[in-house]
Phi, psi and omega in degrees: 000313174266037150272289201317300207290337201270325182288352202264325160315305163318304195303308190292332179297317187258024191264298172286339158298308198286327186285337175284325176313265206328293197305306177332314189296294176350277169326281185327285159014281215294329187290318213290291183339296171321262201303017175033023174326310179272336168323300188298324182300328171284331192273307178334254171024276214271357181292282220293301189315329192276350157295330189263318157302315193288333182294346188254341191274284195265078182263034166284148170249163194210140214232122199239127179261098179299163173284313166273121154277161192072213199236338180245196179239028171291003175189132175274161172269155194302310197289005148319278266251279174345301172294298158332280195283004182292306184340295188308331189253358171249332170263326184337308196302325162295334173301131137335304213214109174241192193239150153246166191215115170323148178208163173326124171121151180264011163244331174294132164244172173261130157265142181211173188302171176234173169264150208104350191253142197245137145192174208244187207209145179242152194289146181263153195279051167205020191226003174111345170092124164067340170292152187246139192226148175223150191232125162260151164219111162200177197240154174275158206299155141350279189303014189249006182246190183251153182299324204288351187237347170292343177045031146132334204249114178286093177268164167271145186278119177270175176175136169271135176257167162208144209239141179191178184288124180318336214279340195249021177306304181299324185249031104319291181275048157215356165241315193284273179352281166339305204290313183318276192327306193299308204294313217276340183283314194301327188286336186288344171267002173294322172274314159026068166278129186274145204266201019311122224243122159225090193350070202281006157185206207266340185231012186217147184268159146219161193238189169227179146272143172290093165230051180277154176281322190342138172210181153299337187275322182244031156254106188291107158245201154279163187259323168290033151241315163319317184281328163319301178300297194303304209298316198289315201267330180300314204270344177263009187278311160335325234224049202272312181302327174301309184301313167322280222290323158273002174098002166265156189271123188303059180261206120203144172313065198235125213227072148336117155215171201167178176276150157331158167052002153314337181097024180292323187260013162272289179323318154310335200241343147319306181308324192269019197226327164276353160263344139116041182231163188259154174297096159275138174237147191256142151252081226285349169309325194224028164243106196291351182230155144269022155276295179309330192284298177291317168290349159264352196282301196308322185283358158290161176240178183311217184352079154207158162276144184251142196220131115238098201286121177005100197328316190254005152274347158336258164221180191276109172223021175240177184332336180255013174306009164270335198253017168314155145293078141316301182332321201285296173317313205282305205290321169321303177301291203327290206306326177293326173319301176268030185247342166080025164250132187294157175292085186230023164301149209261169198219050162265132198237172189293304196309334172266359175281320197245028159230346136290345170278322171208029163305195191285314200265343172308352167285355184260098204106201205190164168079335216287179147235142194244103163245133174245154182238171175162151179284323203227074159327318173245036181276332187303123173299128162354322204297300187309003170203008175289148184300145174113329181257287193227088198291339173221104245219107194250095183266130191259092198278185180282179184284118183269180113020286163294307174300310175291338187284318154331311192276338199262331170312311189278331165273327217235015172040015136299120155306306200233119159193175217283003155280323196299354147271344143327281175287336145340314189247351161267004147286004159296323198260337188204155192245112176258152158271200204257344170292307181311257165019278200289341190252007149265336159280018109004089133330127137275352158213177174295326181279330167346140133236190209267320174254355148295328184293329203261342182270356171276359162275346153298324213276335175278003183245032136313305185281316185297303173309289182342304191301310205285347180287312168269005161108011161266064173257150174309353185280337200247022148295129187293145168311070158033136179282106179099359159100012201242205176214349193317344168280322152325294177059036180329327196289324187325321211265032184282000000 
């Protein structure tokens, strides 16, 4: 009897077991469902098998060099540039369908892929040999980019792909890659056309080649302030270990000023032709931010000079920007409002001018030169040019002595003659510039020689003093309305 009184207990025990079992599972069930546990687990499972099929269907692995770094378009990337240009000089010959592109030399071009076209390239015998690697070039769809940087107009983002074997991962990225970036710098330098650049709207350049003749050897100066200037661009060209080493960022400052027809933006086109870099010039008139502003900043590239050709037609940049007319400022904007016209006076302010000159971001790259140029030196704000900005201040004078002696050599191909004391000394007495100077020794004709080219420059700066005498000198010219030139814009005809 009591085994029979025992069973019904056993029964109701495992009765009660099985339902906490039953509940429990649930409960577990319902988290792992929430948390999608087995979802994930399942897609790991069929992820990795389908992978382990695609290495026996396909077993390239493939390493994609974008146009762009990041995420916006603000700077293409260098190993972009690079990978071009290795192609363009090592593979080119294999390609079907290339692109040509001007390169240094006035007969040469650079060739490179178009999209879509694929070729290959082999391990060099001390990289192992005989291995085949193959390179695509295409680009990606619109719709894959961001908007925020397209500024409306979706163009496609290129990019090289390069596809090779798992077994040849390492010596790939850590030989093969490599070597591409070094031949591909050597090659862009090879190629190397120097640009000028100018801002064709608030975020974007466009360029030319650089070919002014201007040099140092044919800018009439003093030849000690000359030599001076070169010795200062040599050491800063030098000094990339310094600039580290004392903690700056490897720029400098340099600030032309002078009278019209001085030679600033001929001195400007010496620098870039003695540093072998390229030109930018900002037009700061038609740059609407220091956001737009700092984003053209960034798309320069290293070894090059930043130009802004008279700082103070520009914009309100001088000393006395605390006594603006706001008011004035303010009643314009009202009046483009209600006129249903945009506002497209440009809001680049000193502050933002002058973290583009040695802000945070002026750090981003290396090698540049920053030149500012004016007419009206002390029109200029302190901030703005104080050293450390515009680390060296290049007063571009009227035509001296030295300068002329120069100059008649290079037009008239004289040393010596029996005026040249003569006009010595009436550069003493009245101030030409070195532009006036070269276009009266300038020929006009065939019959012209060296001692007709030189009394007419006496007979003008006879007459130039005479003016000066009786008070039609450049000095008794009426001011400009507001003390300014902007309507002139004199440095532009230097």
């Amino acid at each position: 009897m009591m085994e029979s009184a025992g069973a019904p207990w056993v029964g109701l025990n495992s009765g009660v077991v099985l339902s906490l079992i039953a509940v429990l599972w649930t409960v577990v069930w319902q988290n792992l469902q929430r948390l999608q546990l087995p979802q994930h687990f399942l897609k790991r499972c069929i992820g990795r098998h389908a992978r382990r099929f695609a290495a026996i269907v396909d077993p390239y692995l493939s390493v994609t060099v974008a146009e762009y770094d990041g995420g916006g378009r603000m700077r293409r990337a260098e190993a972009y540039e690079e990978v071009k240009a290795y192609l363009a000089e090592t593979t080119s010959r294999d390609a079907r369908h290339l692109r040509a592109e001007g390169a240094k030399g006035a007969d040469r071009l650079m060739l490179s892929m178009v999209d879509g076209e694929e070729v290959a390239d082999v391990l060099l015998p001390e990289e192992g040999g005989g291995t085949v690697f193959w390179w695509a070039y295409s680009k990606a769809p619109p719709q894959q980019q961001d908007w925020r940087w397209g500024g409306g107009n979706q163009e496609s983002r290129h990019y090289y792909r390069l596809f090779f074997l798992d077994r040849h991962r390492d010596v790939v990225l850590n030989t093969y890659l490599p070597r591409v970036r070094r031949e591909g710098r050597a090659v862009m330098v090879k190629n190397r056309r120097r640009k000028l650049s100018t801002n064709i709207s608030s975020h974007e350049w466009t360029h030319v080649t650089f070919e002014h003749p201007k040099t140092f050897a044919t800018l009439a100066m003093d030849p000690a302030k000359k030599k001076e200037i070169v010795d200062d661009l040599d050491t800063f060209k030098n000094g990339k270990d310094y600039y580290a080493r004392v903690g700056k960022a490897w720029k400098r400052g340099y600030l032309l000023h002078g009278p019209p027809g001085t030679g600033k933006s001929a001195m400007i086109a010496a620098m870039a032709n003695h540093l072998d870099y390229d030109v930018y010039d900002i037009e700061l008139t038609s740059v609407h931010s220091n956001t737009e502003l700092r984003k053209l900043f960034i798309q320069t590239k290293s070894k090059s000079i930043i130009v802004i050709e008279d700082i103070d037609c520009s914009l309100d940049l001088t000393g006395a920007r605390g006594k603006k007319k706001d008011s004035e400022q303010d009643n314009k904007a009202a009046k483009a409002d209600s006129d249903g016209k945009k506002d497209t006076r440009s809001k680049v302010t000193l502050s933002g001018l002058l973290n583009f000159i040695d802000g945070l971001w002026s750090a981003c790259g290396g090698e540049r030169i920053i030149v500012f140029t004016t007419n009206h030196l002390e029109k200029l704000d302190p901030a703005l040019i104080r050293r450390g900005r515009m680390d060296k201040h290049i007063e571009m004078s009227y035509c001296g002595a030295p300068a002329f002696e120069f100059l008649a050599s290079t037009y008239l191909g004289v040393q010596e003659h029996e005026l040249f004391a003569t006009v010595g000394t009436l550069l003493q007495e009245v101030d030409m510039t070195p532009a006036d100077v070269a276009e009266n020794l300038t020929p006009k004709s065939i019959d012209d020689d060296a001692d007709s080219c030189l009394r007419g420059l006496v007979a003008a700066l006879e007459k130039a003093k005479e003016d000066k005498a009786n008070g039609r000198g450049k000095d008794q010219q009426p001011e400009e309305e507001d003390g300014g030139a902007v309507a002139a814009l004199p440095g532009k005809s230097e």
